[in-house]
C-alpha positions as CSV (number, residue, x, y, z in Angstrom):
1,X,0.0,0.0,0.0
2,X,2.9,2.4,0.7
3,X,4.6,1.3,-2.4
4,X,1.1,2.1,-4.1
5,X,1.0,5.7,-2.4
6,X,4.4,6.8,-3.1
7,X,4.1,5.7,-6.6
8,X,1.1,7.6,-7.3
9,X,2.4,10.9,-5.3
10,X,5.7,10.3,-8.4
11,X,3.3,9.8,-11.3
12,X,1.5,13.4,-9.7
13,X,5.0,14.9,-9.1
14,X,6.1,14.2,-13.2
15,X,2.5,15.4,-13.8
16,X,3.2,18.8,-12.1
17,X,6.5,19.3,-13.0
18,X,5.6,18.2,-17.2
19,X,2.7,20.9,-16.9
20,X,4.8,23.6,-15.6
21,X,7.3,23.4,-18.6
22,X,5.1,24.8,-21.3
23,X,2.3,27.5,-21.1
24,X,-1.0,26.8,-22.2
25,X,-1.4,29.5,-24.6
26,X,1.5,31.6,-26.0
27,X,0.4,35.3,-27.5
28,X,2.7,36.7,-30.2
29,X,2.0,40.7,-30.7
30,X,3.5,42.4,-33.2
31,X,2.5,46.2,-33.1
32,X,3.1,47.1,-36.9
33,X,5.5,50.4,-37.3
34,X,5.9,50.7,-33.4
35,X,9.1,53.0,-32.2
36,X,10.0,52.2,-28.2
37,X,9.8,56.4,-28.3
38,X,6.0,55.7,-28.4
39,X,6.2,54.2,-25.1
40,X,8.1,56.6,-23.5
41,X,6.4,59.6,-25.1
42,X,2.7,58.4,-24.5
43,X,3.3,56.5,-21.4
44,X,1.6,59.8,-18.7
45,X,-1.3,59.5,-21.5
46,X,-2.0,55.3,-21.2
47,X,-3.9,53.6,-18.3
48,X,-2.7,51.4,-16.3
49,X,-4.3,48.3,-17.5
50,X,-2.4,47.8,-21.1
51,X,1.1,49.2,-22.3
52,X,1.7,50.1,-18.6
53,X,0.9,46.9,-17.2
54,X,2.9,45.0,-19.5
55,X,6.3,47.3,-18.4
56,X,5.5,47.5,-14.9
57,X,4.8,43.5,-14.8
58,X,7.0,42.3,-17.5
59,X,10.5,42.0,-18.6
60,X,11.3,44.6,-20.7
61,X,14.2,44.5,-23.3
62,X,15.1,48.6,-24.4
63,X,17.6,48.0,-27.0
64,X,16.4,45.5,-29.3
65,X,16.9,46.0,-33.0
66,X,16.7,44.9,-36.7
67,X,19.7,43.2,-38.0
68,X,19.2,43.3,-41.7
69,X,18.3,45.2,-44.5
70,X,15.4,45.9,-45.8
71,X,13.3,46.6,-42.8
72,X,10.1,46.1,-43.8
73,X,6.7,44.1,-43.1
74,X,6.8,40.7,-43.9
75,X,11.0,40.5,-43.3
76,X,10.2,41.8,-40.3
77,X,7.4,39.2,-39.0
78,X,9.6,36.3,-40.9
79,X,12.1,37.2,-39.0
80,X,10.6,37.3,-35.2
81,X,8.8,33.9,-35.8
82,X,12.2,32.0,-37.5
83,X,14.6,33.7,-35.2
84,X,16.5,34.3,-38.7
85,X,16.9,36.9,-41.1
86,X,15.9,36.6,-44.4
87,X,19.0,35.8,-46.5
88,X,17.8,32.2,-44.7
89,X,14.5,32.3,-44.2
90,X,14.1,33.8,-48.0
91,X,11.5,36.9,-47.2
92,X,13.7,39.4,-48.6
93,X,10.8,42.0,-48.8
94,X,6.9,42.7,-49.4
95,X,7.7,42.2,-52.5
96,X,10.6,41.9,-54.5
97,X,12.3,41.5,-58.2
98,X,13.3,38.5,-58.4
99,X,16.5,37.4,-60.3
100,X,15.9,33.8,-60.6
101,X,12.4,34.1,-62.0
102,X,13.2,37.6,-63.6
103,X,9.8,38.9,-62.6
104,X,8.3,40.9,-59.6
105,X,6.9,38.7,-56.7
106,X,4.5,39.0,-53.3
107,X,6.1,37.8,-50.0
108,X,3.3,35.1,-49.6
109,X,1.5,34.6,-53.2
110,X,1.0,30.7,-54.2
111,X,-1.1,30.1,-57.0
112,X,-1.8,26.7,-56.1
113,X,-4.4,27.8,-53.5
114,X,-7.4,29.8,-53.6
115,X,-8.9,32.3,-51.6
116,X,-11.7,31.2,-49.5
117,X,-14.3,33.3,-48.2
118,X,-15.8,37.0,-49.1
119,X,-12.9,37.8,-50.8
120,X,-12.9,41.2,-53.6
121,X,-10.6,42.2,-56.4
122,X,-7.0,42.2,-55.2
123,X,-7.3,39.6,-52.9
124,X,-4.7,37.0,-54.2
125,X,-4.4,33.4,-52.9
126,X,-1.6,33.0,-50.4
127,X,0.1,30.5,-48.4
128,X,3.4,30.6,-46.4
129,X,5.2,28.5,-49.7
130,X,7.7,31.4,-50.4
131,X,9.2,30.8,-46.2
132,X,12.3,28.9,-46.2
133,X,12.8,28.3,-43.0
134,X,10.3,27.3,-40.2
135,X,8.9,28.8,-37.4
136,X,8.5,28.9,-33.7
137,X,4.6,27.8,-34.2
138,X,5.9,25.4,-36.7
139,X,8.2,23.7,-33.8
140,X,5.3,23.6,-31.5
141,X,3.0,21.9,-33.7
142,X,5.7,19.6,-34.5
143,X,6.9,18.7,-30.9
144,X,3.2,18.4,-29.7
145,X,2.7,16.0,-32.5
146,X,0.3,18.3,-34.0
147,X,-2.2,18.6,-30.9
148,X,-1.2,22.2,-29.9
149,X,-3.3,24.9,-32.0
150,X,-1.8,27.7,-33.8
151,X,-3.8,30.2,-35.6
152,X,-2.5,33.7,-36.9
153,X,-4.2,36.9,-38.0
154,X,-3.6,40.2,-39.1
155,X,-5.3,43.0,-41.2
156,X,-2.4,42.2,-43.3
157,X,-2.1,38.9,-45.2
158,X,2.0,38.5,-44.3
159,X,0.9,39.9,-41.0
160,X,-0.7,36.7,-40.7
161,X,0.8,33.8,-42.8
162,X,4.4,34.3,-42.0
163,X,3.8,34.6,-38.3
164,X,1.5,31.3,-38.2
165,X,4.3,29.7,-40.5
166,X,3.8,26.0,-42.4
167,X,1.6,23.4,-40.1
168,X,-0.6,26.3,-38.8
169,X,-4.2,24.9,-38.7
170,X,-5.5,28.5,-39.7
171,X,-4.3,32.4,-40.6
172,X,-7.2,34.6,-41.2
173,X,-6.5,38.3,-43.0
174,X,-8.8,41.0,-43.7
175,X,-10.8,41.7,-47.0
176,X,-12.1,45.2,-48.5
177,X,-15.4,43.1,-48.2
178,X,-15.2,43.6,-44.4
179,X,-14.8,39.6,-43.6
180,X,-11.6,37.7,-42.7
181,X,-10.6,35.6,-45.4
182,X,-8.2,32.4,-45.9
183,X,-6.9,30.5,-48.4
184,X,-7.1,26.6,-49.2
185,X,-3.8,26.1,-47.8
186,X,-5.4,25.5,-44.6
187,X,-8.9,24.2,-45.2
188,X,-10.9,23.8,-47.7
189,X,-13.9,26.0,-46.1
190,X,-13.5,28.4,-43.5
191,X,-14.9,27.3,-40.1
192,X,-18.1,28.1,-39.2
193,X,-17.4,30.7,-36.1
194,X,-15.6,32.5,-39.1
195,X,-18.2,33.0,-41.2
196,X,-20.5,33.4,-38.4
197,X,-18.2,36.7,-36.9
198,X,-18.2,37.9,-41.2
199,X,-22.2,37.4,-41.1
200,X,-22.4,40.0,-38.4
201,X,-20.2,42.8,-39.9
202,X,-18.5,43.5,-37.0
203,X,-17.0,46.7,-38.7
204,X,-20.5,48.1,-39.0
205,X,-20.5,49.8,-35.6
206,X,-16.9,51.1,-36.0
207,X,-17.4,52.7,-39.0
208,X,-20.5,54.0,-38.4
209,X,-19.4,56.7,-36.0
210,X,-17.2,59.3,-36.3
211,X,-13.3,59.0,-35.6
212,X,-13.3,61.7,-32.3
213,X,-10.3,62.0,-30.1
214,X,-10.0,59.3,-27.5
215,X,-9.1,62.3,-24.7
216,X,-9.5,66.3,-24.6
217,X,-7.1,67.6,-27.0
218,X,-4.9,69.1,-24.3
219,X,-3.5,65.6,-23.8
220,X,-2.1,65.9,-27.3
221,X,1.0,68.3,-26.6
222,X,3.6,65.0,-27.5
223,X,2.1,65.6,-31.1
224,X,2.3,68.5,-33.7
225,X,-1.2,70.5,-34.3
226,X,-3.7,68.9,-36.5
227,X,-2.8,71.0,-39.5
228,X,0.7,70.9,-40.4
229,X,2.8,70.2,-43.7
230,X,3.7,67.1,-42.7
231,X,0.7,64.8,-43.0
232,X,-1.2,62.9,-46.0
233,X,-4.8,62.7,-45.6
234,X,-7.0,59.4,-44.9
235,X,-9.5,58.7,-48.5
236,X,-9.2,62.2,-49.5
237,X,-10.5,64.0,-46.4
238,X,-10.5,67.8,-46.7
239,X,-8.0,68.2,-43.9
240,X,-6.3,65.8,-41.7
241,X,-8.2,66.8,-38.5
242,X,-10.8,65.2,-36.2
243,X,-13.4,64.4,-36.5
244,X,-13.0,62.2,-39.4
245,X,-16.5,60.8,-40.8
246,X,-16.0,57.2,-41.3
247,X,-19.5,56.6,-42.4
248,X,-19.3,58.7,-45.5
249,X,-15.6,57.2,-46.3
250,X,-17.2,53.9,-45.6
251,X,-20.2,54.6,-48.3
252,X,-17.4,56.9,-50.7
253,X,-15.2,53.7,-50.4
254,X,-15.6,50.1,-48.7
255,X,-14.9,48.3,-45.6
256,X,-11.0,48.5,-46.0
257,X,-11.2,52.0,-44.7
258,X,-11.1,50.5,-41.5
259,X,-7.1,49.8,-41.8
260,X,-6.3,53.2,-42.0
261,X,-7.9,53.8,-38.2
262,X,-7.4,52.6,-35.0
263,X,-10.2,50.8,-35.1
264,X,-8.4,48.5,-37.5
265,X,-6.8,47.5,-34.0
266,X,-10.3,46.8,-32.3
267,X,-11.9,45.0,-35.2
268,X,-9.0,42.8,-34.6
269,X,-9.0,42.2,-31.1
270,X,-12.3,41.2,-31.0
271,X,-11.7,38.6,-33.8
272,X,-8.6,36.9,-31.4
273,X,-11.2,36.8,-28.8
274,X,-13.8,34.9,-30.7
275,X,-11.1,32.5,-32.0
276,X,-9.7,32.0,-28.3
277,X,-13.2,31.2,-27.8
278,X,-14.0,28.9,-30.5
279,X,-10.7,27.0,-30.8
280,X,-10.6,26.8,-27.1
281,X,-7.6,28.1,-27.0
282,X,-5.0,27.8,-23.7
283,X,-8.0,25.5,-22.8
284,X,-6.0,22.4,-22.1
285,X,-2.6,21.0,-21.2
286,X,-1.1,20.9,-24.5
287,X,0.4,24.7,-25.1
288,X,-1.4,26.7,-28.5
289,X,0.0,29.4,-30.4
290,X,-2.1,32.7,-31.0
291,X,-0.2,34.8,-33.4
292,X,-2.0,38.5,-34.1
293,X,-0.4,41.3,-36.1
294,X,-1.8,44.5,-35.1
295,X,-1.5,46.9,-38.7
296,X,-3.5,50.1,-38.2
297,X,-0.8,51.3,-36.7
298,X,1.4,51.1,-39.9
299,X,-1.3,52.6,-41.9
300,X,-1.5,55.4,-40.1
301,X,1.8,56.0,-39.7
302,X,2.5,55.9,-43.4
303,X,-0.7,58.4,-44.2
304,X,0.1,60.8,-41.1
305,X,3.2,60.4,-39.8
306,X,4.8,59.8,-36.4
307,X,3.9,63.5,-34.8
308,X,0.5,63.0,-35.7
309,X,-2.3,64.0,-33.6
310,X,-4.1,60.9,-35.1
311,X,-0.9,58.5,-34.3
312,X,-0.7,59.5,-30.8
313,X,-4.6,59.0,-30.8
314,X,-4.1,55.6,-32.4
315,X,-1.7,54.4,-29.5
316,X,-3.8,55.8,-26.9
317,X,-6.9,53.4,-28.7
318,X,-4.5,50.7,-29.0
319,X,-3.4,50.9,-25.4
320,X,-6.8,50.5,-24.1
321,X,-7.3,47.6,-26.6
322,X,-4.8,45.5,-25.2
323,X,-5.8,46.4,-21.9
324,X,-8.9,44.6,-22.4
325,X,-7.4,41.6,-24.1
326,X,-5.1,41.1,-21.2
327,X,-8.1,40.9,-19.3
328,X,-9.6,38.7,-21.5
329,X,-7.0,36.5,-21.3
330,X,-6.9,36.1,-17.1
331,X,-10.6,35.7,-17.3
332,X,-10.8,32.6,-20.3
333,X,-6.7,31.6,-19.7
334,X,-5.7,32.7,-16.0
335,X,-3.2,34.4,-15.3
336,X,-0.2,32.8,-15.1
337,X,-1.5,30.2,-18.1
338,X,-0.3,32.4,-20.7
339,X,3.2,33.5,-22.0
340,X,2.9,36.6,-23.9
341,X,5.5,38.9,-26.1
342,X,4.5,42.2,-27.8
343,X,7.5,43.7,-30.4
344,X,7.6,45.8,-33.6
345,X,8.2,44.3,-37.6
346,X,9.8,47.7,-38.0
347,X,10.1,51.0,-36.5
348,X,9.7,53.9,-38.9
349,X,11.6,57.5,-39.6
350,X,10.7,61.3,-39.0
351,X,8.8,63.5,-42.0
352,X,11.8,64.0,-43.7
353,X,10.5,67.8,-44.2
354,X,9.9,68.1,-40.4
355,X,13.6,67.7,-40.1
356,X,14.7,69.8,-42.8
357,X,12.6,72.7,-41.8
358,X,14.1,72.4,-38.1
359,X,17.2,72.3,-40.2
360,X,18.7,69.6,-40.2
361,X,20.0,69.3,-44.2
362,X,18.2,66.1,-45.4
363,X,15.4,65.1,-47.9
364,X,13.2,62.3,-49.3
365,X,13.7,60.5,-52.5
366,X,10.6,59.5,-54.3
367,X,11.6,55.8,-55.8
368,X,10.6,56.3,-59.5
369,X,13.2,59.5,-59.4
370,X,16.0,57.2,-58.9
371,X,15.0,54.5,-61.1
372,X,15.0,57.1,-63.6
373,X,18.5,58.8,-62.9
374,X,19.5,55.3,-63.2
375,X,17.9,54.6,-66.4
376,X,19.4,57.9,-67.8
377,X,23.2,57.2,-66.8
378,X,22.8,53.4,-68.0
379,X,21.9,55.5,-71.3
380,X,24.2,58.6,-71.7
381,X,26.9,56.2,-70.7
382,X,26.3,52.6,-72.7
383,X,23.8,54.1,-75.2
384,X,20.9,51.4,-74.0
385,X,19.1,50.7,-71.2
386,X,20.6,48.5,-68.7
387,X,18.7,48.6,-65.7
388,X,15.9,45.6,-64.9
389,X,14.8,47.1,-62.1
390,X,15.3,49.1,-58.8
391,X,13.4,48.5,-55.8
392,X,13.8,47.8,-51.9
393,X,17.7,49.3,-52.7
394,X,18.5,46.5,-55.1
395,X,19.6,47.2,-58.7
396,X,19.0,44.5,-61.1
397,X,21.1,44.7,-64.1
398,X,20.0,43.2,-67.5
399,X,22.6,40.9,-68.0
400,X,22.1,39.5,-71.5
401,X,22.2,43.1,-72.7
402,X,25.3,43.4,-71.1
403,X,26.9,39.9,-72.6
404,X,25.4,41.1,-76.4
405,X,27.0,44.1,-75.9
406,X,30.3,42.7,-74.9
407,X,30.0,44.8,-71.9
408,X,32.5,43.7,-68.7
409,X,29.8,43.1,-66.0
410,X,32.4,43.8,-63.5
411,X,33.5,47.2,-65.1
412,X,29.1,48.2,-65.6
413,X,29.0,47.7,-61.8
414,X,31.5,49.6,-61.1
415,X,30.5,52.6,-63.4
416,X,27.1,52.7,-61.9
417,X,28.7,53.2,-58.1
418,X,30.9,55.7,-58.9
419,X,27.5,57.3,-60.5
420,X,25.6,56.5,-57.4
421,X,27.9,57.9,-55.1
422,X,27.5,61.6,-57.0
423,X,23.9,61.4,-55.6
424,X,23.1,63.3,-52.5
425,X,21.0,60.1,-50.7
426,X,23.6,57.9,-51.3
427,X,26.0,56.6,-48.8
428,X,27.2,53.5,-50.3
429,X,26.4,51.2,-52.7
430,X,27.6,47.3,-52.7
431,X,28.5,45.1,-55.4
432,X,27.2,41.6,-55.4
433,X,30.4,40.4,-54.7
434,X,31.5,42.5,-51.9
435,X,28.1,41.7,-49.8
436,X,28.6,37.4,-50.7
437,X,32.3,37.9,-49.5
438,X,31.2,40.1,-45.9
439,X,32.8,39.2,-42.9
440,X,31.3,41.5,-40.3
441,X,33.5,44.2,-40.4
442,X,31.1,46.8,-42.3
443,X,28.0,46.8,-40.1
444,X,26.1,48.2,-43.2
445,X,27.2,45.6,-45.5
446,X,27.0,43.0,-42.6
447,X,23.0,44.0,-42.6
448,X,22.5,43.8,-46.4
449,X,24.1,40.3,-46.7
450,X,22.4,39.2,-43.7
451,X,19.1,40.3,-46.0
452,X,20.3,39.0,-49.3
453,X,19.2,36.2,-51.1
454,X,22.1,35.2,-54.2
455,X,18.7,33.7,-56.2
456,X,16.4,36.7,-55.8
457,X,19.2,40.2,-54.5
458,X,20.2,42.8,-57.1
459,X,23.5,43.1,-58.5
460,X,24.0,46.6,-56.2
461,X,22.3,47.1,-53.2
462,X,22.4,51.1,-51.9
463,X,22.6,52.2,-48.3
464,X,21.3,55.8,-48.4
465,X,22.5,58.5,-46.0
466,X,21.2,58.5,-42.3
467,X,17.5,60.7,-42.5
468,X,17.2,60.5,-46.0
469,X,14.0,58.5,-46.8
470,X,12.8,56.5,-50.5
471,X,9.1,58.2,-49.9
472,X,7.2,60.8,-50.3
473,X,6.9,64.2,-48.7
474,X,4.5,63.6,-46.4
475,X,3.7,60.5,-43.8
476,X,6.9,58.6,-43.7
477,X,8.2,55.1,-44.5
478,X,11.0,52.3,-43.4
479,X,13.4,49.9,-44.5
480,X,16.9,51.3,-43.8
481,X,19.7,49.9,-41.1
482,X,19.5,53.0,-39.2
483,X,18.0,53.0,-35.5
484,X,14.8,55.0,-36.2
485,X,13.9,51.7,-38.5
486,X,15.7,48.8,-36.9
487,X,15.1,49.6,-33.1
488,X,12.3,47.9,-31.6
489,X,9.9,47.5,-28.3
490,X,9.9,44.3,-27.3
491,X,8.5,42.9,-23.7
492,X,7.9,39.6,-22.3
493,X,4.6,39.2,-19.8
494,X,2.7,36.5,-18.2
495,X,4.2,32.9,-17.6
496,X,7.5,32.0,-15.4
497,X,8.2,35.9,-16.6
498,X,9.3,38.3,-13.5
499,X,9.6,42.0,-13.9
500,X,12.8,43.5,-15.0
501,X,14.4,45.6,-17.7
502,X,17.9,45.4,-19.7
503,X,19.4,48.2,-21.7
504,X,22.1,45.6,-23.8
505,X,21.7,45.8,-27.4
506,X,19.5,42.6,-28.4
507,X,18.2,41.3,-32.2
508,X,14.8,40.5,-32.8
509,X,16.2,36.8,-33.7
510,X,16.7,36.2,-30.4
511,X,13.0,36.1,-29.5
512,X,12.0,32.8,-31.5
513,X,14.8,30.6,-29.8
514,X,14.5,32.0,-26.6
515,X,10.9,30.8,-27.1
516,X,11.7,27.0,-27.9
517,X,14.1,27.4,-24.9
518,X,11.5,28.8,-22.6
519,X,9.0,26.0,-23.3
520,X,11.4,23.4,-23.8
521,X,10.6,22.6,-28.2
522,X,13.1,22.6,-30.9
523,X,14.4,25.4,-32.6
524,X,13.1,26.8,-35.7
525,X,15.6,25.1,-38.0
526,X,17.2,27.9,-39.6
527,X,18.3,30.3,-36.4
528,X,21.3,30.9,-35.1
529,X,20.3,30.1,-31.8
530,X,20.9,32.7,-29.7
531,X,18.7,33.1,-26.6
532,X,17.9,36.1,-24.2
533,X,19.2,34.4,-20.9
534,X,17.5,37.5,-19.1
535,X,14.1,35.7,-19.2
536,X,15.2,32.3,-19.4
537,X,15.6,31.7,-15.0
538,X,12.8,33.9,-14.2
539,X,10.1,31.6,-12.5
């Protein structure tokens, strides 16, 4: 009998002590466009329940940053879910020229899928085919032979494909229809709470009301006044200032209008909660994976810039969004169930014009500008058109031009970076060779071949000068190696995870192994492996 006892108090003790090694539900945010400066500058504006709570309770890493080139959407979720940057994992952009197929390409298109759902013109079928490398959700399905959920959304498709990686059992992404759409890579229908949450229009009551401010506008003082030189305007408003009348953008346009507010952010939220609901997510002892991309914020940034009024609104919105999914998460999870991390895909620069005009020399670029200087050189100099293509900094070369011309490839690439360096953005531009043949020395060229693909990269890729942008004049944009694109928030909340802060420089591949470590599965097989120790003993 005592032999019976003490064998039933060890099979209860390997119980316990298996259950405490993994969560039951692990919550990947990624805040689209998101500068750490937010926090700081908004944080006497937020309550206490969201962005607040997440610092105050959480481990908080200051200094984490981008290590590639370009920085931009989908690299940027690729990246966080692989632990790998995309010269492995293969996502060298939102979309991109490529080389081998010598034709322009989406991060996630697959045309052996199809779209499933209210879909509308534009809405291609995707799948995560074009990721190399797998994921941290991939590892978990894998090492829970297939029992633990995953499930990834976003307003964005890459938002929410890249994120939810190969053997996720869903990612859902929004339509201009106003429904939440998939494709036939994970099902040949979409489930019924799906089209149940599309039935009820959901973005009805959102955009059905005006876009006010969320406080009085005194609160606004970390922001430039509403009408300033600086910002676009949403669907051809009259003047970017509140309040903005969704209803008659809604009926002027359709239901995609809701990207370009914060509200973007709430129709989102309360789509995780239904499918935390309906998947019974974090329900059981076998850990899930709920993957949500928040994008609004992106949009807006783009449109408004980071000064705006409606930007500082937007964070204000979003902080009391994830205030309430926090609390939705104790209530259906408990707290302690859950293991949480909120980070950035990119961060994003200032107006270029707000710096020059508080004079600081610099200016923006539009794209089509340079592929035309280029086009011109490639002319006056060789007397034809060389040039493929130029886009995310890459310069593709038309190389059987070049051979039928008994032109020395070597010699064109070097005629076109002694042109490129007579431009006032440019700070350097790399030949194919030189970024194959890095070594870590040049931390610029160290980020480009840590983003370039041999099959897919340009024969020159261009680092512009720090401030300069490849946009516009108003809003702003992303992609460089600079800080105000490549550093990141990124904070750790919820299971085993005790408060504390570091201010050592970190990469965003660090969070996906640090994951598999911290829930003992493998790692995502194309990462270097290296883990942020500062969370990994905190119980």
């Amino acid at each position: 009998m005592k032999r019976m006892s003490h064998f039933v108090l060890l099979l209860l003790t390997i119980s316990l002590f298996a259950q405490q090694q993994r969560p039951k539900l692990v919550v990947g945010i990624v805040v689209d466009q998101m500068k750490p400066d937010y926090l700081q500058r908004f944080y006497n504006d937020f309550g206490d329940n969201g962005f607040k709570r997440l610092v105050k309770e959480g481990y908080t890493f200051h200094n984490t940053h981008y290590n590639y080139l370009p920085t931009y959407t989908a690299p940027g979720h690729a990246s966080i879910y692989t632990g790998a940057t995309p010269s492995i994992h293969g996502i060298v952009g939102n979309d991109w020229f490529s080389r081998r197929l010598q034709k322009e390409r989406y991060c996630t298109d697959d045309a052996d899928v199809q779209i499933i759902g209210n879909s509308s013109k534009g809405d291609d079928p995707m799948s995560p085919k074009n990721l190399l490398s797998t994921t941290i959700t991939d590892e978990l399905r894998l090492s829970t032979n297939f029992k633990g959920k995953v499930i990834g959304m976003s307003i964005k498709d890459r938002g929410a494909i890249l994120p939810a990686g190969h053997f996720a059992n869903w990612a859902f992404w929004y339509s201009k229809t106003g429904s939440f759409i998939s494709s036939t890579f994970y099902g040949p229908t979409l489930p019924t709470w799906v089209n149940e949450f599309n039935d009820e229009k959901h973005y009805l009551p959102y955009l059905s009301k005006n876009w006010e401010l969320l406080k009085p506008i005194a609160t606004y003082d970390e922001s430039l006044s509403m009408i300033n030189p600086y910002e676009g305007k949403l669907y051809k408003a009259d003047k970017p200032v509140f309040p903005y009348d969704l209803k008659s953008m809604l009926d002027k346009n359709d239901p995609g209008v809701i990207r370009t507010t914060p509200f973007g952010n709430n129709l989102l939220a309360d789509f995780a909660k239904k499918a935390i609901e309906k998947e019974a997510l974090g329900k059981d002892e076998v850990t899930d994976f709920l993957a949500v991309s928040f994008s609004s914020t992106d949009y807006v940034g783009h449109i408004l810039g980071p000064r705006s009024v409606e930007l500082q609104d937007t964070y204000l919105r979003l902080d009391e969004t994830i205030a309430d999914f926090l609390n939705y998460l104790d209530k259906t999870v408990g707290k302690g169930n859950y293991l949480l991390f909120l980070t950035a895909d990119h961060a994003g620069a200032e107006n270029v014009q707000f710096l020059k005009d508080n004079k600081y020399s610099v200016t923006n670029v539009e794209p089509k500008d340079i592929t035309k200087g280029l086009k011109k050189f490639s002319t006056d100099t060789y007397g034809e058109d060389l040039i493929v293509n130029y886009s995310n900094f890459n310069i593709y070369f038309d190389k059987e031009k070049i051979k039928t011309k008994s032109l020395d490839l070597v010699k064109v690439k070097q005629s076109f970076k002694d042109f490129l360096m007579t431009q006032g953005h440019v700070k350097r531009a790399y030949a194919e060779e030189e970024i194959l043949a890095d070594n870590g020395n040049d931390y610029h060229l160290h980020c480009i071949a840590r983003g370039y693909d041999p099959s897919e990269g340009g024969d020159l890729v261009v680092i512009d000068k720090p401030g300069y942008i490849e946009y516009g004049a108003t809003g702003t944009s992303h992609g460089t190696t600079y800080p105000y694109d490549t550093h990141v928030p990124l904070i750790f909340f919820g299971w085993n995870i005790k408060f504390g802060e570091t201010h050592d420089r970190k990469e965003i591949t660090e969070i996906a192994p640090t994951i598999a470590q911290k829930i003992n599965i493998s790692f995502p097989n194309g990462t270097e492996a290296k883990v942020l120790t500062e969370i990994m003993n905190a119980k």
